[in-house]
py3Dmol code that shows the C-alpha trace and the ligand (Angstrom):
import py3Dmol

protein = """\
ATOM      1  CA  UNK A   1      18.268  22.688 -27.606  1.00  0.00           C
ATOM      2  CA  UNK A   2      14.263  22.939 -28.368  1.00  0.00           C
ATOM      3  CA  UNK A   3      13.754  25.131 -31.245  1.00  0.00           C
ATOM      4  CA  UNK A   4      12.460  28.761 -30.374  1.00  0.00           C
ATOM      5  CA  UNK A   5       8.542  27.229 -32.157  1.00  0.00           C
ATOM      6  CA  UNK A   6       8.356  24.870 -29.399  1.00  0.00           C
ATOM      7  CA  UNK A   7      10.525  26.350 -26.720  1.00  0.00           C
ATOM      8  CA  UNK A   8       7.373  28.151 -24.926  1.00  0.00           C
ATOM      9  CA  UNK A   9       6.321  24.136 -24.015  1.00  0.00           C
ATOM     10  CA  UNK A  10       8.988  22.518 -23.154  1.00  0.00           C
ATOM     11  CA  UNK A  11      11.915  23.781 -21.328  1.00  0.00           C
ATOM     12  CA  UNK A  12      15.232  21.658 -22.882  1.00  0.00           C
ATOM     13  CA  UNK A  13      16.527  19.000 -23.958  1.00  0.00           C
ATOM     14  CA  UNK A  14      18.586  19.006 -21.301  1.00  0.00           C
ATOM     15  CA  UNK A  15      18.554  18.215 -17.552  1.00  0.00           C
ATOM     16  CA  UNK A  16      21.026  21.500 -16.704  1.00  0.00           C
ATOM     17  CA  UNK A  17      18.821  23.619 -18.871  1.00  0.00           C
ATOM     18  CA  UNK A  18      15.577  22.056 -17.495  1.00  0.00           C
ATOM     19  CA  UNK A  19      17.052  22.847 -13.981  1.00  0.00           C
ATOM     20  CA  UNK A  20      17.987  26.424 -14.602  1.00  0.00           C
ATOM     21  CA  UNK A  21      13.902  26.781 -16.079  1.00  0.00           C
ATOM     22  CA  UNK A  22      12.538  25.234 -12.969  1.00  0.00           C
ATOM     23  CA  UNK A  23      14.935  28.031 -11.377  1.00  0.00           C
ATOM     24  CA  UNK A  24      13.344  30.666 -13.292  1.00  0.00           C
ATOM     25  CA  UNK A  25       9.790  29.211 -12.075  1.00  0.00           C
ATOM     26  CA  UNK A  26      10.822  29.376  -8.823  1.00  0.00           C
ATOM     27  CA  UNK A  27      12.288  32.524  -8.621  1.00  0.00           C
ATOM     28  CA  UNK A  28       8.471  33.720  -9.772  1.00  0.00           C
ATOM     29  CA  UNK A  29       6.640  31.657  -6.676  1.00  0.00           C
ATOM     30  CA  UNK A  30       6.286  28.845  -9.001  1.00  0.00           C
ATOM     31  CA  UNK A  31       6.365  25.193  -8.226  1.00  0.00           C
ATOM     32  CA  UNK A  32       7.602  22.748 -10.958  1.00  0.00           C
ATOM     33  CA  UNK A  33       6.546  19.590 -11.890  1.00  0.00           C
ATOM     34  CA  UNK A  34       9.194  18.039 -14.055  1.00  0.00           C
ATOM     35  CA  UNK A  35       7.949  15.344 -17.010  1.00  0.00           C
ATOM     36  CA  UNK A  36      10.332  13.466 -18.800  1.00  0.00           C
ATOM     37  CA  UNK A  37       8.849  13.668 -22.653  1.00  0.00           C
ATOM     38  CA  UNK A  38       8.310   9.829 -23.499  1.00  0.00           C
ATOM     39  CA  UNK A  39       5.283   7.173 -23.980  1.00  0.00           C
ATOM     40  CA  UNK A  40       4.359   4.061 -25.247  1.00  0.00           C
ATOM     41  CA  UNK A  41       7.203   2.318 -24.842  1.00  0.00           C
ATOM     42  CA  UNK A  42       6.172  -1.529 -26.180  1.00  0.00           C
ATOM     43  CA  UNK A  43       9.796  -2.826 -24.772  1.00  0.00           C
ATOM     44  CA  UNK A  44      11.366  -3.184 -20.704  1.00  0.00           C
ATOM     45  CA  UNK A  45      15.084  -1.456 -21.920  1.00  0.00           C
ATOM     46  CA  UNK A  46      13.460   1.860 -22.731  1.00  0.00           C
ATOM     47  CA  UNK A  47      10.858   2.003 -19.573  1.00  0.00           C
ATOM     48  CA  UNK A  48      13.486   0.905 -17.609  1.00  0.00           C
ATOM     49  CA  UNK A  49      15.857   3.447 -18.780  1.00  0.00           C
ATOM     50  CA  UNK A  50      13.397   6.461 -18.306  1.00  0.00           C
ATOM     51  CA  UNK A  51      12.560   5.282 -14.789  1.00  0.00           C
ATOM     52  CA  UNK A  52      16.566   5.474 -13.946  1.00  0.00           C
ATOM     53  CA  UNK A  53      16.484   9.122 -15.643  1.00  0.00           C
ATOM     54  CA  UNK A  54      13.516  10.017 -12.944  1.00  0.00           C
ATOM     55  CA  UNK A  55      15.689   8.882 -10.000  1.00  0.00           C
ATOM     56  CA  UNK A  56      18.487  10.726 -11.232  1.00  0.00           C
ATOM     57  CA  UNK A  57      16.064  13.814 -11.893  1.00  0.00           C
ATOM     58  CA  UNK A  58      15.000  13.826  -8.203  1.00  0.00           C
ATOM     59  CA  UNK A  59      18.356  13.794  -6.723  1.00  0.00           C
ATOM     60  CA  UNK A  60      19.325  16.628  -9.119  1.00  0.00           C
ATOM     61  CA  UNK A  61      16.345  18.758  -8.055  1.00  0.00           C
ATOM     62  CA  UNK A  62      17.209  18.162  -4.194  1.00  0.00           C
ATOM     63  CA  UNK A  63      20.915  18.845  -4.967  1.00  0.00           C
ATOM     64  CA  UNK A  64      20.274  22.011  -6.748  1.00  0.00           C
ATOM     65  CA  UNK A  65      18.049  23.144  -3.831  1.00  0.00           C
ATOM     66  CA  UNK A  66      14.665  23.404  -6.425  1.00  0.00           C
ATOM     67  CA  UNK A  67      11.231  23.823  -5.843  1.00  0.00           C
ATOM     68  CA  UNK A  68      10.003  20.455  -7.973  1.00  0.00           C
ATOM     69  CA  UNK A  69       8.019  17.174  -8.391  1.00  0.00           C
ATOM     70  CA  UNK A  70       8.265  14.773 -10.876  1.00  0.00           C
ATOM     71  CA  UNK A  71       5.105  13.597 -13.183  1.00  0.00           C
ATOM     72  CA  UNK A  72       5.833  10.330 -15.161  1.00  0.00           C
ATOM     73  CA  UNK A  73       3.537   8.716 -17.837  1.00  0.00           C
ATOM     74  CA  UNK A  74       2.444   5.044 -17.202  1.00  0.00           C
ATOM     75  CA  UNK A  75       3.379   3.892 -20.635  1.00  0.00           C
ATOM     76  CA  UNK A  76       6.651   5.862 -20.446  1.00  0.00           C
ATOM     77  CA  UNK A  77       7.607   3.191 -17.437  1.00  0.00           C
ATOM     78  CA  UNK A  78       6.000   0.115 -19.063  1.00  0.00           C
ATOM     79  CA  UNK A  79       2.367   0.049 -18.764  1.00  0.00           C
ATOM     80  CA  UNK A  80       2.408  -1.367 -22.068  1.00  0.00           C
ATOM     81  CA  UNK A  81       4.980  -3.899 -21.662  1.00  0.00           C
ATOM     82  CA  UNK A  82       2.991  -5.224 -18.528  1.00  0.00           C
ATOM     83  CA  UNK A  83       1.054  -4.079 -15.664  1.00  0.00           C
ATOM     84  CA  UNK A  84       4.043  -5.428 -12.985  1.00  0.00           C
ATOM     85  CA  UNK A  85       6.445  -3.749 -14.929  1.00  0.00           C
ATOM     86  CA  UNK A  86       4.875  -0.505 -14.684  1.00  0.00           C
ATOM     87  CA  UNK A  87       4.029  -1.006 -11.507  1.00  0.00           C
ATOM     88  CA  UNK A  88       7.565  -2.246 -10.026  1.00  0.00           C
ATOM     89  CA  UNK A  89       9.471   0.852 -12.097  1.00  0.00           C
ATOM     90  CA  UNK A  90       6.695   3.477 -10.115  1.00  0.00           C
ATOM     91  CA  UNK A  91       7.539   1.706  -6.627  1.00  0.00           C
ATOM     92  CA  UNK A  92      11.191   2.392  -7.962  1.00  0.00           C
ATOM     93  CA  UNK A  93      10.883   6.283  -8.673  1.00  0.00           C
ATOM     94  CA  UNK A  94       8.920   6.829  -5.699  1.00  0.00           C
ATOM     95  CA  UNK A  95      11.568   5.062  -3.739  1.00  0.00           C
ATOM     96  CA  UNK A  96      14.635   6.579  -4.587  1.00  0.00           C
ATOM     97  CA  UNK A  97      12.408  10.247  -5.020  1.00  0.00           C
ATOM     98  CA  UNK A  98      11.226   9.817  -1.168  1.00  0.00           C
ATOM     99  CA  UNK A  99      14.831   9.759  -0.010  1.00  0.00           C
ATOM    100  CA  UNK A 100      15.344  13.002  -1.956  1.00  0.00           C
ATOM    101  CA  UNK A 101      12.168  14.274  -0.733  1.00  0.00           C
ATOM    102  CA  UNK A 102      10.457  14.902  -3.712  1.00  0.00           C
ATOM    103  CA  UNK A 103       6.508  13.631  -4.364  1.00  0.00           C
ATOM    104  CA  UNK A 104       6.042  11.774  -7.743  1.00  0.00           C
ATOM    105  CA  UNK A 105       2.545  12.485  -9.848  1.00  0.00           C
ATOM    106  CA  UNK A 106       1.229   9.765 -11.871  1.00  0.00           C
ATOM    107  CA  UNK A 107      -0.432  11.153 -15.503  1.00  0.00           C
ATOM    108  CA  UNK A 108      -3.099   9.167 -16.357  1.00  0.00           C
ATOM    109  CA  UNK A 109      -3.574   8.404 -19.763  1.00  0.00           C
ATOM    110  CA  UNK A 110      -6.484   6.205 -21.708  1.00  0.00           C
ATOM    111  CA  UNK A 111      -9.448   4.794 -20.110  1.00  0.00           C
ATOM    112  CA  UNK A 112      -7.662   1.148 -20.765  1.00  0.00           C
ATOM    113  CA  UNK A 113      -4.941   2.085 -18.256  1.00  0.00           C
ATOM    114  CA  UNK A 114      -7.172   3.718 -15.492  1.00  0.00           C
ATOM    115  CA  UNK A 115      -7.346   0.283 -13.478  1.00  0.00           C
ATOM    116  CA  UNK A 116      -3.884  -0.388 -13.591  1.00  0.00           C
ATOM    117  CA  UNK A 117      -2.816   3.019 -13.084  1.00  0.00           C
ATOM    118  CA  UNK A 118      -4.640   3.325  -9.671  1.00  0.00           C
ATOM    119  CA  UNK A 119      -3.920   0.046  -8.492  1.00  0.00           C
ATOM    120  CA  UNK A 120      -0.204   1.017  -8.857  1.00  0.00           C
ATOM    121  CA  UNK A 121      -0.645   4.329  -6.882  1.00  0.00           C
ATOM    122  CA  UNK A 122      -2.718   2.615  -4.335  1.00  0.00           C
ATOM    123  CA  UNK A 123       0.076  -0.173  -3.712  1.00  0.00           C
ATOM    124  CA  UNK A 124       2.817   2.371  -3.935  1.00  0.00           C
ATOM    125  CA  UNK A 125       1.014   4.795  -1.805  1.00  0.00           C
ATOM    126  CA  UNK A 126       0.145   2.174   1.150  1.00  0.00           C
ATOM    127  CA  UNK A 127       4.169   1.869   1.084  1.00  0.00           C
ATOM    128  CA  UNK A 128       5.105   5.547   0.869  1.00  0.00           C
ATOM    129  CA  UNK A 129       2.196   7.685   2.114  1.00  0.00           C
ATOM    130  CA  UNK A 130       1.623  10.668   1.076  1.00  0.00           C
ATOM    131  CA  UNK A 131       4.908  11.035  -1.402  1.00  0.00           C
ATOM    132  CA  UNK A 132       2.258   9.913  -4.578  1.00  0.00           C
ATOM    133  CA  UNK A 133      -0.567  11.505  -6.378  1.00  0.00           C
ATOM    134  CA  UNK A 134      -2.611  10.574  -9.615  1.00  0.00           C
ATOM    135  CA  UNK A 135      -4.309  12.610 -12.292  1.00  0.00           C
ATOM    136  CA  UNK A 136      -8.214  11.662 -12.582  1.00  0.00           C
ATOM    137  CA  UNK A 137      -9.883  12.722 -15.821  1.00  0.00           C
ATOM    138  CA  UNK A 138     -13.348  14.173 -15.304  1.00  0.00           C
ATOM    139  CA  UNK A 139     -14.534  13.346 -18.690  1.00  0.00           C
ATOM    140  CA  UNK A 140     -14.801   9.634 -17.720  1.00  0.00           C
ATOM    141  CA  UNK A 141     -18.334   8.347 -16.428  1.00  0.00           C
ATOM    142  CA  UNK A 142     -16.481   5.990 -13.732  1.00  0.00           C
ATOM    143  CA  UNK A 143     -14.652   8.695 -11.846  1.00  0.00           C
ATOM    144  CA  UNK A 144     -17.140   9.054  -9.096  1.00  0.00           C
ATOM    145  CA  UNK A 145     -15.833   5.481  -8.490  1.00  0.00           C
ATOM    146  CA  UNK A 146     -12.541   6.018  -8.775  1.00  0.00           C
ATOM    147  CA  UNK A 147     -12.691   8.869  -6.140  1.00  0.00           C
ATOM    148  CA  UNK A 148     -14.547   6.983  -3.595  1.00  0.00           C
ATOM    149  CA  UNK A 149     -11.621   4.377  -4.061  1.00  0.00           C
ATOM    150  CA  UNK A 150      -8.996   7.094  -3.659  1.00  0.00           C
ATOM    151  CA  UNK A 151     -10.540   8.631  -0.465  1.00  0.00           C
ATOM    152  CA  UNK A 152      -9.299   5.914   1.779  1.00  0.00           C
ATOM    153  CA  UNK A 153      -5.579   5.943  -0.142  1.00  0.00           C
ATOM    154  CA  UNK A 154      -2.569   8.406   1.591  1.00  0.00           C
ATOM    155  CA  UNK A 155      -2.500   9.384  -2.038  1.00  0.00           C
ATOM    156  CA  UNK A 156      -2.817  13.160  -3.412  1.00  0.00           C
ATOM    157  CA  UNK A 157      -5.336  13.582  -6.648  1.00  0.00           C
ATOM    158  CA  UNK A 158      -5.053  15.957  -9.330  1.00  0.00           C
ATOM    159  CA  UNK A 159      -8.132  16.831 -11.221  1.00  0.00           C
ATOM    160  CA  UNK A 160      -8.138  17.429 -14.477  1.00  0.00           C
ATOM    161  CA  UNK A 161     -10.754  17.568 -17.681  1.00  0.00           C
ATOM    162  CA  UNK A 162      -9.146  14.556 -19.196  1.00  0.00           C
ATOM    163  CA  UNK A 163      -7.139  14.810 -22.945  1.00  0.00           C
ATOM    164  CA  UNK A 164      -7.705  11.830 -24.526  1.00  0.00           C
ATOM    165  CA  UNK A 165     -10.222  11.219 -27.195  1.00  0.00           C
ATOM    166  CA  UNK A 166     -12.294   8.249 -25.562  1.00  0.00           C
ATOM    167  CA  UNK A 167     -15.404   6.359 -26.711  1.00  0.00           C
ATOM    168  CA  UNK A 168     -19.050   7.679 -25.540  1.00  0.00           C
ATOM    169  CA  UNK A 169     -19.384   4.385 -23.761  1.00  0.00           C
ATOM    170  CA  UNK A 170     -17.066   5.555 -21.943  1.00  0.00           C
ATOM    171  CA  UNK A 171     -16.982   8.950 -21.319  1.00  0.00           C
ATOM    172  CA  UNK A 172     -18.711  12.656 -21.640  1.00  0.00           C
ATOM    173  CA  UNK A 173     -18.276  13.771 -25.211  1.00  0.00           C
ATOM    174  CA  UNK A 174     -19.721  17.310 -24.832  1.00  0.00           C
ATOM    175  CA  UNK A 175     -17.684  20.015 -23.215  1.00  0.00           C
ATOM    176  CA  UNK A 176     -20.014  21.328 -20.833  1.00  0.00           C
ATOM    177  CA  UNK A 177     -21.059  17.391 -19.702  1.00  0.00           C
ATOM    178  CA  UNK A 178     -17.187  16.967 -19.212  1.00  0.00           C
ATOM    179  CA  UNK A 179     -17.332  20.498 -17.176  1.00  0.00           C
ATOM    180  CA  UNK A 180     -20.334  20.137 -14.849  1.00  0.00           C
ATOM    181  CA  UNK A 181     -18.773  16.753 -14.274  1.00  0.00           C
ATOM    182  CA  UNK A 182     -15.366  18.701 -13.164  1.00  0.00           C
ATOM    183  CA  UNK A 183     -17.430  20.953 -10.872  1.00  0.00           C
ATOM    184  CA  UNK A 184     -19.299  17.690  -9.474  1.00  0.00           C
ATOM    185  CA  UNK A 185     -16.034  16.484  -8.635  1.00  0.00           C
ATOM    186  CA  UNK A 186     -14.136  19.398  -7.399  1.00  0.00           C
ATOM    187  CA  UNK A 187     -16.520  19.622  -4.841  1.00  0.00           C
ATOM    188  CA  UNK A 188     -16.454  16.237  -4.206  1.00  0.00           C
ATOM    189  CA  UNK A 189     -12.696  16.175  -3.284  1.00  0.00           C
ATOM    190  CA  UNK A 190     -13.084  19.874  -1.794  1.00  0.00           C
ATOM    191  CA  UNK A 191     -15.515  18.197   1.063  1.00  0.00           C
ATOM    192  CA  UNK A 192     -14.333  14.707   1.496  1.00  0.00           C
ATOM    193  CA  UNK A 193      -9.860  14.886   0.942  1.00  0.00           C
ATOM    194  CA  UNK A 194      -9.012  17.570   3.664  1.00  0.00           C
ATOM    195  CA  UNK A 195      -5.353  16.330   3.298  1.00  0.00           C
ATOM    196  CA  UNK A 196      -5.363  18.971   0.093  1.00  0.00           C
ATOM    197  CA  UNK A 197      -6.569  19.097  -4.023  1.00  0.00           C
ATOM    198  CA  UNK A 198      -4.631  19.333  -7.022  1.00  0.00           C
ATOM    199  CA  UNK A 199      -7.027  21.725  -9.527  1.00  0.00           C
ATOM    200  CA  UNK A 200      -5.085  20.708 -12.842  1.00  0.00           C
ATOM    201  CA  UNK A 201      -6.731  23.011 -15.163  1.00  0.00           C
ATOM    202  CA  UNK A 202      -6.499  26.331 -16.937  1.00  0.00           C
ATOM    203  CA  UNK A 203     -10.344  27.101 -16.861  1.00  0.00           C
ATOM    204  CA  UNK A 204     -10.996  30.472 -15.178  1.00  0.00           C
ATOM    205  CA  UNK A 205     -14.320  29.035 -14.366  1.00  0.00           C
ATOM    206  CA  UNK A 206     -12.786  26.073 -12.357  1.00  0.00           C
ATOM    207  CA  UNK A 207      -9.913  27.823 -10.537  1.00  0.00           C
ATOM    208  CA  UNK A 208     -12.995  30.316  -9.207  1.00  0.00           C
ATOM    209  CA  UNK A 209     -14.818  27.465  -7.995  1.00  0.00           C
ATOM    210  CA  UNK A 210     -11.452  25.889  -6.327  1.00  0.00           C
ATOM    211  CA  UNK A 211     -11.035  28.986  -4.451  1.00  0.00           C
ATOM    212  CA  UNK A 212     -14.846  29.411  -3.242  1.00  0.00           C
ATOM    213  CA  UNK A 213     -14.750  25.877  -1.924  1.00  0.00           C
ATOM    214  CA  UNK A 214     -11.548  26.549  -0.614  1.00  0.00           C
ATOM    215  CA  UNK A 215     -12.879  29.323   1.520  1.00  0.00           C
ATOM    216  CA  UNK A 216     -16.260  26.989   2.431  1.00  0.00           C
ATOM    217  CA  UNK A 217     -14.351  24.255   3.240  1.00  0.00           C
ATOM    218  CA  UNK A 218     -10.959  25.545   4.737  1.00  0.00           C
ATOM    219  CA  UNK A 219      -9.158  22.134   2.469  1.00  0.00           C
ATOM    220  CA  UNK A 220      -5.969  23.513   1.515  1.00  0.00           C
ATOM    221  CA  UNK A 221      -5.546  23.114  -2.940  1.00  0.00           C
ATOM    222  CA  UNK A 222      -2.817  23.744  -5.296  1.00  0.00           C
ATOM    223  CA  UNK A 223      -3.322  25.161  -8.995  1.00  0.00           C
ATOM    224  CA  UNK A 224      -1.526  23.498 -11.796  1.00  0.00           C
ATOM    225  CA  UNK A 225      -1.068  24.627 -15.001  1.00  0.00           C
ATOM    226  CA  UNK A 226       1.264  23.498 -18.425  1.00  0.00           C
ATOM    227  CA  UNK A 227       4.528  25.813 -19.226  1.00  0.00           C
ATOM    228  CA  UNK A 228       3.063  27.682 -21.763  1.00  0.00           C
ATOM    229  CA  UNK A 229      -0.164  28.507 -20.854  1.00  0.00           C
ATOM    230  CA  UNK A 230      -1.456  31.530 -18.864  1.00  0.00           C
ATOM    231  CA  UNK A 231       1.617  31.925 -17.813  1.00  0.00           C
ATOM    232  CA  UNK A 232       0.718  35.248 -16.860  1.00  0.00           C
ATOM    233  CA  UNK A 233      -2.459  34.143 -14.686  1.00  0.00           C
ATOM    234  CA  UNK A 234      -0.005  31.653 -13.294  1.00  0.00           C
ATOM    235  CA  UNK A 235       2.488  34.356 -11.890  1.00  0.00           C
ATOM    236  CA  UNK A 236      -0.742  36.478 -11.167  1.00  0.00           C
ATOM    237  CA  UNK A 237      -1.966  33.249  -8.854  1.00  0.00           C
ATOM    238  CA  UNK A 238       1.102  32.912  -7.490  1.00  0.00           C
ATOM    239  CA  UNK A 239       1.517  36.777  -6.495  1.00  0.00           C
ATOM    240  CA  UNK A 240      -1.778  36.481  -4.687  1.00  0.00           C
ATOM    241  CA  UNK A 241      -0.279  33.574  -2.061  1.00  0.00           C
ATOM    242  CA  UNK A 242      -1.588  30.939  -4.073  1.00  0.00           C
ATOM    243  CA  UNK A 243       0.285  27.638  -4.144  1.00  0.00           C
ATOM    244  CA  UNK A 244       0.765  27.350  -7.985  1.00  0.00           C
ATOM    245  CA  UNK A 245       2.883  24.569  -9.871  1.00  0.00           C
ATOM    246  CA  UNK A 246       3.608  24.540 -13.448  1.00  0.00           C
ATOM    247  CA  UNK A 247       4.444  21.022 -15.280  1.00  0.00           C
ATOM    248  CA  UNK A 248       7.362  21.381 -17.192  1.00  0.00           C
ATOM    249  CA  UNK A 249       7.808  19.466 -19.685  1.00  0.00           C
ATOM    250  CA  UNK A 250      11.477  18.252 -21.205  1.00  0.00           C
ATOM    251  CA  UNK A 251      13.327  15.831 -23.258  1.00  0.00           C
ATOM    252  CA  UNK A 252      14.095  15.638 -26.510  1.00  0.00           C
ATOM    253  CA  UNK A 253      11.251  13.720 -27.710  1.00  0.00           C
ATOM    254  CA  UNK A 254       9.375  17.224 -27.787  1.00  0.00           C
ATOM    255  CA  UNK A 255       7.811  17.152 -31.511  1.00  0.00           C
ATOM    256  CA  UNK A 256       4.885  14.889 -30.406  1.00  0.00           C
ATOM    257  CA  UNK A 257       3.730  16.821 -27.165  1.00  0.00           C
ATOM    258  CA  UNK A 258       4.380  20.356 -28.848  1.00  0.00           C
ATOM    259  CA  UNK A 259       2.100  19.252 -32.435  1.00  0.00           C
ATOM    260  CA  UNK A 260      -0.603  18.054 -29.320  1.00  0.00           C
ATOM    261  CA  UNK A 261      -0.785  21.673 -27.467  1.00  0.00           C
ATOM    262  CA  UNK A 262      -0.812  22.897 -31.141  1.00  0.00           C
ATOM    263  CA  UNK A 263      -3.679  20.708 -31.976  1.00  0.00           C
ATOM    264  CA  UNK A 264      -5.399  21.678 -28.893  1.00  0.00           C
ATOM    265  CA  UNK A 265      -5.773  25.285 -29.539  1.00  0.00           C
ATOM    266  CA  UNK A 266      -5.456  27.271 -32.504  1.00  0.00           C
ATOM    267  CA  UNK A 267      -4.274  30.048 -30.557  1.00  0.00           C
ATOM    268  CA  UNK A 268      -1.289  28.171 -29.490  1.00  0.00           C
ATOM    269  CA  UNK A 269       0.331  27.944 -33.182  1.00  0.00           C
ATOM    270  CA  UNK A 270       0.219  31.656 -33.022  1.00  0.00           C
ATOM    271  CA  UNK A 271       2.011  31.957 -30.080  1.00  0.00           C
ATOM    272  CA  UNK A 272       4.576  29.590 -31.290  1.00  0.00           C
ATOM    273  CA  UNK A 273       5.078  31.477 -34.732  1.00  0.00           C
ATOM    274  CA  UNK A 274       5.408  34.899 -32.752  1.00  0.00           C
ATOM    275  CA  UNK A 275       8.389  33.193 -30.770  1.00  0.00           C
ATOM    276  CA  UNK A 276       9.909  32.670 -33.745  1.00  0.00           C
ATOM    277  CA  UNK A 277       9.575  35.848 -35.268  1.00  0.00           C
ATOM    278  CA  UNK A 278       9.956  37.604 -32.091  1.00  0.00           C
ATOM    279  CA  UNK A 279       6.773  39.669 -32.074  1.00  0.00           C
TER     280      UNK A 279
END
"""
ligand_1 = """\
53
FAD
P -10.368 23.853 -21.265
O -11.734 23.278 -21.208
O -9.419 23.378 -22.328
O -10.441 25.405 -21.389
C -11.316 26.126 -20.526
C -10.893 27.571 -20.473
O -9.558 27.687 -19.945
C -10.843 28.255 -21.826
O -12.112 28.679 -22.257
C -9.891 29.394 -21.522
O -10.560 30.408 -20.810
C -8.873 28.749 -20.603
N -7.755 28.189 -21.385
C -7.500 26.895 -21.644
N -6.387 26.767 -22.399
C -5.930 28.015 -22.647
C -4.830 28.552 -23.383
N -3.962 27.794 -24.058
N -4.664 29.891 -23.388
C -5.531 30.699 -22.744
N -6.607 30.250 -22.037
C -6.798 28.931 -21.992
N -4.931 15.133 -19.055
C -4.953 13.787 -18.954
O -5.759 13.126 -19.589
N -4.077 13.137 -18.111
C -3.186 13.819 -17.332
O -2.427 13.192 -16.587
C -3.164 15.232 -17.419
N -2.304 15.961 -16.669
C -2.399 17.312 -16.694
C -1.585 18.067 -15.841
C -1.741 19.433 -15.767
C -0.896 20.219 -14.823
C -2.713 20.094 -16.593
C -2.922 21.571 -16.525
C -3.470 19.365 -17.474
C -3.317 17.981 -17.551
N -4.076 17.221 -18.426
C -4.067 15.862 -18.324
C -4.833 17.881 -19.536
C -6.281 18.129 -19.171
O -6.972 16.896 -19.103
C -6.982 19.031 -20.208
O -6.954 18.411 -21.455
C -6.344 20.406 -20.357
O -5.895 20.910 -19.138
C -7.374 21.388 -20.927
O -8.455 21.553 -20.034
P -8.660 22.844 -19.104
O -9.225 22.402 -17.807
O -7.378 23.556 -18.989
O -9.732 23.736 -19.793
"""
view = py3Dmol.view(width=600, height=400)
view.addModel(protein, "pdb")
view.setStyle({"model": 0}, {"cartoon": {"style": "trace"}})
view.addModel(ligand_1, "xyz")
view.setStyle({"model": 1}, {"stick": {}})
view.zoomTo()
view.show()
């Protein structure tokens, strides 16, 4: 069980209770996408072991009749043991989730894995069209790039702003660099993926833009969001006919990702503490 501080992030421990929250999403028009807490994993048993969990997860969602995805972290699957290995346990999720019918997102994580991490997608995606998708951060200068070399994969993208701290040689330090670089590219995928967009953010600003290219261009786009925040904009979305999906996030390796959306936002710690105190 997650303790009521960190319960409004992360749905369980569990699988049954994380199946009964993606429930509760859908009975709101809400999408899930399911993530497995778990990274940097320096060892094959442990990678291994959380791929076999992600199999298992898709057949559960299918059997229980759920509106879900999965989302799995390279180094949760070996990334960091060795690019083959990460890239053999995605083929395997993707696999075993196609026959359950459910599409598998690839997180992206540091700059260091972005080559690896598309390469993967782009093999696995060649193999299993349009089942895969990968998150692209905005915040790093080499995205353009990486967009170009995603137009001509039967992969889905979701854009997002891009969480981890990486060097200026690297990437846009200042927030409104790292957001006129999201616009750039929202419009970017807007005009040139007509097979849809993921908009993974929470900005007001962005989601406005989404839906006024949207209208321009007629490419259909889904909003995600993290369990936790704007919920309420996220049911609001939804009630307007918008395809919204919220990544839900489980496990019970939950203290690291809940002190992160802590760290994030100071607002968030207050949220937590009035879940506790039930105010
Ligand atoms: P921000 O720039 O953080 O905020 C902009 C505005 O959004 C704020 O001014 C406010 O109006 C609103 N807002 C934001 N947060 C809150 C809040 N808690 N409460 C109320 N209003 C708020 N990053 C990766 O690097 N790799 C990934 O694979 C990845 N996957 C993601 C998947 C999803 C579904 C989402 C939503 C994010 C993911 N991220 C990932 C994180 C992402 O890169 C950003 O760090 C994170 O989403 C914050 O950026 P933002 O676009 O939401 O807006």
């Amino acid at each position: 069980m997650i303790p009521p501080i960190a319960s409004r992030f992360v749905a369980d421990t569990t699988v049954p209770g994380t199946l009964d929250y993606v429930s509760d999403c859908n009975d709101e028009g809400l999408g899930a996408i399911v993530n497995l807490l778990g990274e940097h994993y320096h060892e094959r048993g442990p990678a291994d072991e959380d791929a076999d969990k992600y199999c298992r997860l898709a057949s559960e969602l299918t059997r229980h009749d759920l509106d879900g995805c999965l989302s799995v972290k390279p180094s949760q699957i070996g990334i960091d043991v060795g690019p083959d290995v990460f890239a053999a346990n995605f083929e395997r999720i993707v696999e075993a989730a196609a026959d359950d019918d459910v599409f598998v997102w690839c997180d992206m994580e540091d700059h260091t894995t972005t080559d690896t991490t598309v390469d993967a997608v782009g093999a696995t995606a060649r193999s299993h069209p349009h089942d895969v998708g990968v998150a692209i951060q905005a915040n790093l200068k080499r995205t353009r790039d990486d967009l170009r070399r995603l137009a001509d994969v039967p992969a889905a993208v979701r854009l997002v702003k891009g969480a981890y701290d990486e060097p200026s040689s690297v990437a846009y330090e200042s927030k409104a660099a790292v957001d006129e670089a999201y616009e750039t590219h929202l419009e970017y995928l807007f005009r040139e993926f007509d097979r849809g967009v993921a908009v993974g953010s929470h900005d007001p600003q962005m989601l406005e833009l989404a839906t006024d290219l949207h209208e321009e261009c007629g490419t259909p786009f889904e909003i995600q969001m993290l369990m936790g925040v704007r919920e309420d904009a996220q049911r609001e979305l939804a009630r307007k006919g918008y395809e919204v999906n919220q990544y839900v996030p489980y496990g019970d390796k939950w203290m690291q990702y809940f002190y992160r959306r802590i760290r994030e936002r100071k607002e968030n710690a207050l949220f937590a503490l009035r879940a506790v105190v039930g105010v």
